[in-house]
C-alpha positions, 0 to 999 in steps of 0.5 A: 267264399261267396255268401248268399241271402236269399238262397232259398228264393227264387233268385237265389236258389239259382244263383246257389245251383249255378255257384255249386256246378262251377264248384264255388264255395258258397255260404248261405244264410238261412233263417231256418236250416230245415228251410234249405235241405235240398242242396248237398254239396261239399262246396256248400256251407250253411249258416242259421241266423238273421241280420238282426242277430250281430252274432249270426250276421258276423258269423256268415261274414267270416270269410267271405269275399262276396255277398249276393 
């Protein structure tokens, strides 16, 4: 599981498109859920928080072998 910060940015929202059409699972952490509503995939998972927020953070963590 690849977690990506940022996805709804420049950057990140490309890396997110290229990680779903290799068919990576991929976490994104959002500060907003209804921010990130134009990716649908099955690989996709979608965590609500910031980094502020340890149970948020811990919660996107989980699992996760790689951050971007």
């Amino acid at each position: 599981m690849i977690l990506i910060t940022g996805a709804i940015g420049q950057i990140g929202s490309l890396v997110v498109e290229h990680l779903l059409n290799m068919n990576v699972p991929v976490r994104v952490f959002v500060r907003d859920k209804n921010a990130f509503k134009d990716f649908h995939n099955s690989s996709l998972e979608m965590t609500e928080g910031t980094f502020e927020d340890r149970k948020t953070l811990k919660k996107a963590v989980k699992g996760v072998e790689l951050l971007f």
